[in-house]
C-alpha positions as CSV (number, residue, x, y, z in Angstrom):
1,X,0.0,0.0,0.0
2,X,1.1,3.3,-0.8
3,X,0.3,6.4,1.0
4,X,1.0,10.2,0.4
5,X,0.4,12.4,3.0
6,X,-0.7,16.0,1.8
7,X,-1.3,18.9,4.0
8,X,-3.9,21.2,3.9
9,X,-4.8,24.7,5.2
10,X,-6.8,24.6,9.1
11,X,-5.3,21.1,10.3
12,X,-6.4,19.0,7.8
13,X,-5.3,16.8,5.1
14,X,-6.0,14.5,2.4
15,X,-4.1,10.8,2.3
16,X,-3.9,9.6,-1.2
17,X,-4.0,5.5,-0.4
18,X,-3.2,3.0,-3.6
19,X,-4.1,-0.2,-2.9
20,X,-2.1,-2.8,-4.9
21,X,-4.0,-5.2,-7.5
22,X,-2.9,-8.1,-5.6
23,X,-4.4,-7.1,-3.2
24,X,-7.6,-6.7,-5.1
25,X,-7.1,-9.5,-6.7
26,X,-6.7,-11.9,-3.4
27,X,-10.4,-10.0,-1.4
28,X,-12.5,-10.3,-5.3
29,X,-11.2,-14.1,-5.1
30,X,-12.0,-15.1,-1.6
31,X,-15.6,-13.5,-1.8
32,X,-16.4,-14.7,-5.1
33,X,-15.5,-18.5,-3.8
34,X,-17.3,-17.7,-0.6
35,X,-20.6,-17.0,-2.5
36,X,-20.1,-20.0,-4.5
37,X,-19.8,-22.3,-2.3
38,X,-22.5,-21.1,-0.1
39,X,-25.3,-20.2,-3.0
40,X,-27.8,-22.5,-5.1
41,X,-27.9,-21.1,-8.8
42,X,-30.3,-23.3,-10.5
43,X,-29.1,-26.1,-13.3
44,X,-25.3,-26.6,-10.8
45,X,-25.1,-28.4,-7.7
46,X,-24.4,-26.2,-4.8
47,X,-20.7,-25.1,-5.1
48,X,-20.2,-26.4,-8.7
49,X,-21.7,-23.1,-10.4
50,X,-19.1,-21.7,-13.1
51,X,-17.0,-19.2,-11.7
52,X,-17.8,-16.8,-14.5
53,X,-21.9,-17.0,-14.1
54,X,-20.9,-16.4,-10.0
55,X,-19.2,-13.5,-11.0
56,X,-22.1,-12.0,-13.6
57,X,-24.6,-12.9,-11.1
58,X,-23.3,-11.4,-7.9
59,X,-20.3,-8.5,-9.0
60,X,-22.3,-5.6,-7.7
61,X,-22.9,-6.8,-4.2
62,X,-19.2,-8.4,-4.0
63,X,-17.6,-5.1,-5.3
64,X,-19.5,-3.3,-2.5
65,X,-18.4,-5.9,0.0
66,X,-14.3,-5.7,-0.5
67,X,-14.4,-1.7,-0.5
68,X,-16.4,-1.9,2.6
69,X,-13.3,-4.0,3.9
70,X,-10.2,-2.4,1.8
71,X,-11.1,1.2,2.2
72,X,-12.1,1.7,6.1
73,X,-8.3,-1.2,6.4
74,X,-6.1,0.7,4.2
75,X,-7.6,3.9,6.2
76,X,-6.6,2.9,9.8
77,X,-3.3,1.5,8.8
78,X,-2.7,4.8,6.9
79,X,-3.4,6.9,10.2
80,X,-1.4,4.3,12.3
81,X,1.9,3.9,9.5
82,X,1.5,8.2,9.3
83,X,1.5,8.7,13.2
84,X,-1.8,10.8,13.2
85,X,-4.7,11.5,14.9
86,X,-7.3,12.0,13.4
87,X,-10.5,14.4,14.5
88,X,-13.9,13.4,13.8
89,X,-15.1,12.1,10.7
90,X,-13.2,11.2,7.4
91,X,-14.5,12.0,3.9
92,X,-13.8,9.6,1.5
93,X,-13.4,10.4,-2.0
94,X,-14.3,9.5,-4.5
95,X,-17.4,8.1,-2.7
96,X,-17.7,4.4,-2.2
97,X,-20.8,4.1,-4.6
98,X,-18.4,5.5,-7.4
99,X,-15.6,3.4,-7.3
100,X,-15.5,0.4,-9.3
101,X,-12.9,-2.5,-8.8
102,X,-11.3,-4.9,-11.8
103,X,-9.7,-7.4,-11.3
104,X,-5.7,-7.5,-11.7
105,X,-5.7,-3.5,-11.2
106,X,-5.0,-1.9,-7.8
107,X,-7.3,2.0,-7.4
108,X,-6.7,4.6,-5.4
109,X,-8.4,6.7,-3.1
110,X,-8.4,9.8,-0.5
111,X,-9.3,10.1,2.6
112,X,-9.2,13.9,4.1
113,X,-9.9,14.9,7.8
114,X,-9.3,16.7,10.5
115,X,-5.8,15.6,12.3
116,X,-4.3,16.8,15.8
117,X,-1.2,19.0,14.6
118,X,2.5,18.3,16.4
119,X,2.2,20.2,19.7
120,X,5.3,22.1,20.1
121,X,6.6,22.4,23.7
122,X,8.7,25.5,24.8
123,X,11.3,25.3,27.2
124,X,9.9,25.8,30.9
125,X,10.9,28.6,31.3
126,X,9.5,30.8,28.9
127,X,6.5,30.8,30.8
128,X,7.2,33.8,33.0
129,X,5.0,33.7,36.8
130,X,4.6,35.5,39.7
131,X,6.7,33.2,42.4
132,X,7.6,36.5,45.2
133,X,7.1,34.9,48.6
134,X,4.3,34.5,50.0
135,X,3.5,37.6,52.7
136,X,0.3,37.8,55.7
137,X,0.9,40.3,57.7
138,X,0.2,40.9,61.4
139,X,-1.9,43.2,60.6
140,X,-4.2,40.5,58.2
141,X,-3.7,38.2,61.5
142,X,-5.4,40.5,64.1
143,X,-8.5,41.1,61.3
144,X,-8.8,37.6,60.8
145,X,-9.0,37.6,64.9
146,X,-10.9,39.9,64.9
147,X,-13.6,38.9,62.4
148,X,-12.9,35.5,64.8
149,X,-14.4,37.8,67.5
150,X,-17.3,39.0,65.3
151,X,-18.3,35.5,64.8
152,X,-18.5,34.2,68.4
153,X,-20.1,37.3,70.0
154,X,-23.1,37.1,72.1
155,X,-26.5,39.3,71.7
156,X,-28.0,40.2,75.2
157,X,-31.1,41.5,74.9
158,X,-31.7,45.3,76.4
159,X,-34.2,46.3,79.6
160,X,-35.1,48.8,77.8
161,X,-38.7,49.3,76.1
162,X,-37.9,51.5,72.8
163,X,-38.0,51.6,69.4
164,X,-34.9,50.3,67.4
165,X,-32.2,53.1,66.5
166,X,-28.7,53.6,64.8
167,X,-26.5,51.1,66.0
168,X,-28.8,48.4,67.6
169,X,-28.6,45.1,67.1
170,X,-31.5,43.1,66.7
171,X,-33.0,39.9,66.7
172,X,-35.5,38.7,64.0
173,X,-37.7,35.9,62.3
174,X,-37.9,36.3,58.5
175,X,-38.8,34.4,55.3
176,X,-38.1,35.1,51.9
177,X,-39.3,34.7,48.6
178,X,-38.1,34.4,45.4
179,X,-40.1,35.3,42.0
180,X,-42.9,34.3,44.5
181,X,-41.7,31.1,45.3
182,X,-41.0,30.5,49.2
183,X,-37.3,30.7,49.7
184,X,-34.9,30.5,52.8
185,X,-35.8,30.9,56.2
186,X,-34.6,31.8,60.1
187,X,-36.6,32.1,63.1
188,X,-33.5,33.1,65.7
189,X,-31.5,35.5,63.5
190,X,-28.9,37.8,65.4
191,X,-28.1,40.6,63.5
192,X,-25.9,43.7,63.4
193,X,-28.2,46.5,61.4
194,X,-24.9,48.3,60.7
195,X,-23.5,45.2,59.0
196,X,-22.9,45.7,55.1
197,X,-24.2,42.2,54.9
198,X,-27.6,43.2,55.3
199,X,-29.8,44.9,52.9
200,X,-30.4,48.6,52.9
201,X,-34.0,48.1,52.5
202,X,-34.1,45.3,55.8
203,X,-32.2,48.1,57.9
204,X,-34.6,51.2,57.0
205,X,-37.4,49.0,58.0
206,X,-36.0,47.9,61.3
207,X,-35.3,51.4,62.3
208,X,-38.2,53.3,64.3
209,X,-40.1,49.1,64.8
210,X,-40.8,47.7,68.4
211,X,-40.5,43.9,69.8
212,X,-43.5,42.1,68.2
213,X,-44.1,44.2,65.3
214,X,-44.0,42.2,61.4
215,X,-43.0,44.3,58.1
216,X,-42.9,42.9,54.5
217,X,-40.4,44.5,52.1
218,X,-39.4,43.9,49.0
219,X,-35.8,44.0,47.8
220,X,-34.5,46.2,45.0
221,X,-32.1,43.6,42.5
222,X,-31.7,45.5,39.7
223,X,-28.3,46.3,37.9
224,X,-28.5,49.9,39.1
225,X,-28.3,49.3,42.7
226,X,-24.7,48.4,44.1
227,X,-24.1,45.0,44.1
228,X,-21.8,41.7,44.5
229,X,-20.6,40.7,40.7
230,X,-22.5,37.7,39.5
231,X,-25.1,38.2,42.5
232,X,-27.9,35.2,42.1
233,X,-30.8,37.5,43.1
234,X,-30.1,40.4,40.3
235,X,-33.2,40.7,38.3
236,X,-35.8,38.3,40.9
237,X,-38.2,39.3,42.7
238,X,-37.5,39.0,46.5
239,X,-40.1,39.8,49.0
240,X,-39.1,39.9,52.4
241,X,-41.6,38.8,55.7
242,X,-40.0,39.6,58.9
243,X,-40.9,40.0,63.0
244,X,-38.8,42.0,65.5
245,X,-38.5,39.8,68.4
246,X,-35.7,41.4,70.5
247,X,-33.2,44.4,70.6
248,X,-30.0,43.0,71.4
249,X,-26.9,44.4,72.5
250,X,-23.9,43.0,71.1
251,X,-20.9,41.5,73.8
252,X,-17.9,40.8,71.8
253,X,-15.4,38.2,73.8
254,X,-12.1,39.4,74.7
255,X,-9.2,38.1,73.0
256,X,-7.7,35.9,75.7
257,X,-6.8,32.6,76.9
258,X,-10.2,31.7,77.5
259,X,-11.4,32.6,74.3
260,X,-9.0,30.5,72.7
261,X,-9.7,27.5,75.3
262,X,-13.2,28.1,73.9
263,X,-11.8,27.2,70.2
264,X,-9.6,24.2,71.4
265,X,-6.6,25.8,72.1
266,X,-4.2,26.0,74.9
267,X,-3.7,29.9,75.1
268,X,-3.8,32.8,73.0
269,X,-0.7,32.8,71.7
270,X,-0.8,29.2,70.1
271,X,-4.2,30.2,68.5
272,X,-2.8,33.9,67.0
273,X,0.3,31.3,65.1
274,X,-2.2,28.6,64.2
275,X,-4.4,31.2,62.4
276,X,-1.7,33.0,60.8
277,X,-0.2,29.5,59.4
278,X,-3.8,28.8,58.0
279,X,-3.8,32.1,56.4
280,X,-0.1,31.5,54.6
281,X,-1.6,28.2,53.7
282,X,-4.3,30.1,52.4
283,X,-2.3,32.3,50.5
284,X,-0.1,30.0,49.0
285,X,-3.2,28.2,47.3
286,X,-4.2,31.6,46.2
287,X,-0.8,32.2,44.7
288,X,-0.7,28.5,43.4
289,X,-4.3,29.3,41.4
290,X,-2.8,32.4,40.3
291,X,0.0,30.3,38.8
292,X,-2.3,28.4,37.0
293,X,-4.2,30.8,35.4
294,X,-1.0,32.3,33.9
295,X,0.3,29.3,32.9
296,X,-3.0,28.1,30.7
297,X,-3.2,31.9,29.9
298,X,0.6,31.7,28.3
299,X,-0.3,28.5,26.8
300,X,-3.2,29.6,25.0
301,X,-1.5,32.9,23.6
302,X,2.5,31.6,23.2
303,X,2.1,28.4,21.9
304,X,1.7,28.0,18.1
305,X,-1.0,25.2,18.2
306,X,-3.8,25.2,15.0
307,X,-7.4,23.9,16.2
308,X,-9.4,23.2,12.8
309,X,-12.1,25.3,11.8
310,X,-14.3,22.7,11.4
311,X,-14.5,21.7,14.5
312,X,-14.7,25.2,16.1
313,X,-17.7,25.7,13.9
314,X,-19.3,22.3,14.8
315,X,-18.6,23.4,18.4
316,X,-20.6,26.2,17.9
317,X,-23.4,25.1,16.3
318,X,-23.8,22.2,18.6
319,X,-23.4,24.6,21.6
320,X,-26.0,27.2,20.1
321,X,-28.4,24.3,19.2
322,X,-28.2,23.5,23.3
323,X,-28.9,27.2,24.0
324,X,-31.6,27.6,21.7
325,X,-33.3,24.2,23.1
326,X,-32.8,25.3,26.7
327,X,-34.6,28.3,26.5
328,X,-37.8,26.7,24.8
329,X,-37.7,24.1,27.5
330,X,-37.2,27.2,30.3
331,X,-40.1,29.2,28.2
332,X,-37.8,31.9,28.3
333,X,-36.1,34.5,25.6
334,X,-31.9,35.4,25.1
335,X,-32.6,38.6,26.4
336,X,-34.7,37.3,29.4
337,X,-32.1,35.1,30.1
338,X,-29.6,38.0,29.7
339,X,-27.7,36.0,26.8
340,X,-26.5,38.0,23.9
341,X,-27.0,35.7,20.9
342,X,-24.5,37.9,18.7
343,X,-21.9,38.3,21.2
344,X,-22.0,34.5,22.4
345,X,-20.8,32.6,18.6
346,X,-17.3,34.6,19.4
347,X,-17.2,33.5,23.2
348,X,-17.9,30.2,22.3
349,X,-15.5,30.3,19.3
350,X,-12.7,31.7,21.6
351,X,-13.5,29.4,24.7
352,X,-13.3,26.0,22.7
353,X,-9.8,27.4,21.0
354,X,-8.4,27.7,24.3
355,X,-9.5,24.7,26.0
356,X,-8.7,22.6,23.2
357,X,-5.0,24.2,22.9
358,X,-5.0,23.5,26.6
359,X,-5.7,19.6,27.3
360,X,-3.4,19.1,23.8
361,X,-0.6,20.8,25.5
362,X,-1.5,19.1,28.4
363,X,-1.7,15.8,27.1
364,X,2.0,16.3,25.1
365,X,3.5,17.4,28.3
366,X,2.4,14.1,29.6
367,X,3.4,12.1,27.1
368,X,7.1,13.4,26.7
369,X,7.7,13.6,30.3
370,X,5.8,10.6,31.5
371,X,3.7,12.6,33.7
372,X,0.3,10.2,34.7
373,X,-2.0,9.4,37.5
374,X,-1.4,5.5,38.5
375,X,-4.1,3.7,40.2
376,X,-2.2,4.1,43.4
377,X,-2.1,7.6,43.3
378,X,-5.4,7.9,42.3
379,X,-6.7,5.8,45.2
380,X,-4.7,8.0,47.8
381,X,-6.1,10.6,46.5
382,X,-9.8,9.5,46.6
383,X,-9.3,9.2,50.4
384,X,-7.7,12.2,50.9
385,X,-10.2,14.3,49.1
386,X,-13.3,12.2,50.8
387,X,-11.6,12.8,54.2
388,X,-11.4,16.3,53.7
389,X,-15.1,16.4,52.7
390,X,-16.2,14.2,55.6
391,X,-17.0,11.2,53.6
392,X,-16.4,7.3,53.8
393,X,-14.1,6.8,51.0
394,X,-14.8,3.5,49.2
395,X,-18.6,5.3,48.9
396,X,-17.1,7.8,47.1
397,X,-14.9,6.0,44.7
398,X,-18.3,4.0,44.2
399,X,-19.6,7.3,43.5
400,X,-17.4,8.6,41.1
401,X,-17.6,5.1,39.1
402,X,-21.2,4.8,39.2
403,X,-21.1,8.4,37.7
404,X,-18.2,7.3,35.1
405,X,-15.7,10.0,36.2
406,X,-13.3,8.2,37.5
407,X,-10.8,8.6,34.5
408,X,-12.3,12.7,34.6
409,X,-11.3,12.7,37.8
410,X,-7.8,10.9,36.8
411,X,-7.0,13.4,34.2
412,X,-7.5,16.3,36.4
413,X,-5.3,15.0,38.9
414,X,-2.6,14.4,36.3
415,X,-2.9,18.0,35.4
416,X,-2.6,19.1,38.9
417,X,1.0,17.3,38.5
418,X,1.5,19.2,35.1
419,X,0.6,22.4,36.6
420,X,2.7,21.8,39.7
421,X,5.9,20.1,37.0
422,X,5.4,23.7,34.8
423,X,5.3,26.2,37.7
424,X,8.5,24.5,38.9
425,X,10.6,24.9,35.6
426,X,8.5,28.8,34.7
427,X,10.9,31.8,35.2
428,X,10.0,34.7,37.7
429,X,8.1,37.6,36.4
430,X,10.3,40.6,36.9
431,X,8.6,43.0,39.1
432,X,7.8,46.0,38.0
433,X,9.5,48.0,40.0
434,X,8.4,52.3,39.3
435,X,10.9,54.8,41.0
436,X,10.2,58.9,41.4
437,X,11.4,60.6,38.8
């Protein structure tokens, strides 16, 4: 068999495949004895039929049968003898309905598709990262004590029969609803009225009520008001039913011994280190994330990898198609559901280019440096991961298997050790370092 490889624009290319005539010759001449010596054709005993009559009788359906075996053969041996990969479905040409086979002459035909380019890798250290040490200052330790303090202060409610004023605390029953739907609920709430946790609109209401009195509000969400990016409530309706059961002074516990026998530890002093070392541990898996990001980020942008058009474009269809069905199922428009249907073609285009760039990288990286996830590993890290969470292990390995993620899960883990392999070798960003003029 002879193959030529030729390359076309946008990751693809076309594989010219001749098949020899002996080997045309040897598939025509096993079917054609096959069929006679399993078919009756009247006026010959079964297997005795002329060889020529076989052939006028059944050429059509035996033609049809060897291309169905020497096309998708020759096909898979070219992709394995050519080292590609190929990416989704192959067009044959020219179609199997027009090629015709004769005996004692080979044919040729081409097969073009979609094939995973060579994935270039950089050296290391290219990638440039931020690796400065990692820094929590005593002053971030005695907010973190004292938002420690906030949490585990007491409300004592006050002798005092009066209306509720500037600076009160307060304690409340209240139930909420969303787009009229019944939503959370508290019947023992303590809460702060100067907090910026709590709604402007909960807070003017409180001010000026007694013990015992109820109030309904409802709670402004839309994009004008101030709030948290990618809040859950912006643009619902939320109605608010609450009753005033106490004004409460808040006692805040002093920041002593006893307050940190109270969090199970010996004195003060060990708890102040303990909480700072959690917050450096904190840090450092802030700083590690960070890594990350810049890392897939430099992939994404450095790294000359071409992703077919094709299967951007089928990407997008297939992920507009979803979209589209979604929102008949939800009864809903684009613009109720805030999407921007000319925007979103370009997000998805750009979002598929990346992560496919990324897991090829990814996957190259493994392969040349032997980077995996072995069953060991794996298991170890199962346990660790359901020990963290508070759950029996072997339940959720069961879990994850039932699901069929267990080899998701694996591959994520196995990038966690390419992330981890990359942000060793990366350089340090230079700071940028501005002086007075």
């Amino acid at each position: 068999m002879k193959v030529v490889v030729e390359k076309l624009e946008k990751g693809r290319v076309k594989l010219n495949i001749e098949i020899p005539a002996e080997e045309v010759k040897q598939e025509l001449d096993q079917q054609y004895q096959k069929i006679r010596k399993s078919v009756a054709i009247p006026g010959f005993r079964k297997g005795r039929a002329p060889l020529n009559i076989v052939k006028a009788r059944f050429s059509g359906y035996v033609q049809a049968d060897v291309l169905q075996k020497l096309i998708p053969t020759a096909y898979d041996n070219a992709i394995r003898d050519e080292e590609l990969t190929p990416l989704g479905e192959v067009d044959i040409q020219p179609p199997y309905d027009q090629l015709e086979l004769v005996e004692d002459q080979g044919f040729t035909f081409s097969a073009l598709v979609n094939v995973k380019p060579e994935i270039p890798l950089p050296d290391y250290s290219d990638f440039q990262i931020d690796k400065s040490p990692v820094n929590v200052s005593k002053e971030d330790v005695d907010q973190r004590m004292k938002q420690l303090q906030e949490i585990h202060a007491d409300y004592i409610p006050i002798e005092e029969e009066r209306a509720v004023r500037e600076g009160d605390c307060v304690n409340m029953s209240w139930q909420s609803f969303i787009d009229g739907e019944q939503g959370e609920s508290e019947a023992d709430a303590d809460i702060d009225i100067d907090s910026s946790n709590i709604f402007p609109e909960i807070k003017e209401a409180l001010i000026g009520m007694r013990p015992g009195e109820s109030k309904a509000i409802d709670i402004e969400t839309s994009q004008s008001q101030e709030r948290q990016p990618n809040d859950p409530l912006e643009g619902r309706e939320v109605h608010i039913e609450f009753t005033l059961n106490t004004i409460t002074q808040k006692q805040l516990p002093e920041l002593d011994d006893e307050f940190a026998k109270d969090q199970d530890h010996e004195n003060y002093d060990q708890f102040y280190a303990t909480v700072w070392n959690e917050m450096v541990e904190e840090e450092k898996n802030e700083q590690y994330r960070r890594q990350q990001a810049e890392i897939r980020q430099q992939v994404v942008e450095k790294v000359e990898i071409e992703v077919p058009e094709s299967l951007i474009e089928r990407y997008v269809q297939d992920s507009l198609t979803n979209i589209h069905t979604q929102l008949k199922q939800e009864g809903r428009t684009a613009e109720e559901a805030e999407i921007d249907l000319e925007e979103i073609p370009n997000q998805l285009h750009q979002s598929f280019i990346a992560d496919t760039k990324s897991t090829w990288f990814f996957d190259e990286v493994s392969a040349r440096e032997g980077i995996k996830m072995t069953d060991d590993e794996l298991d170890l890290e199962i346990r660790r991961i359901a020990e963290r969470q508070d759950r029996d292990p072997q339940k959720y390995a069961s879990l994850l298997k039932a699901s069929n993620r267990i080899e998701e899960f694996r591959q994520q883990m196995r990038d966690e050790k390419i992330y981890r392999h990359l942000i060793e070798h990366a350089s340090e960003k230079e700071s940028l370092i501005i002086t007075p003029s």
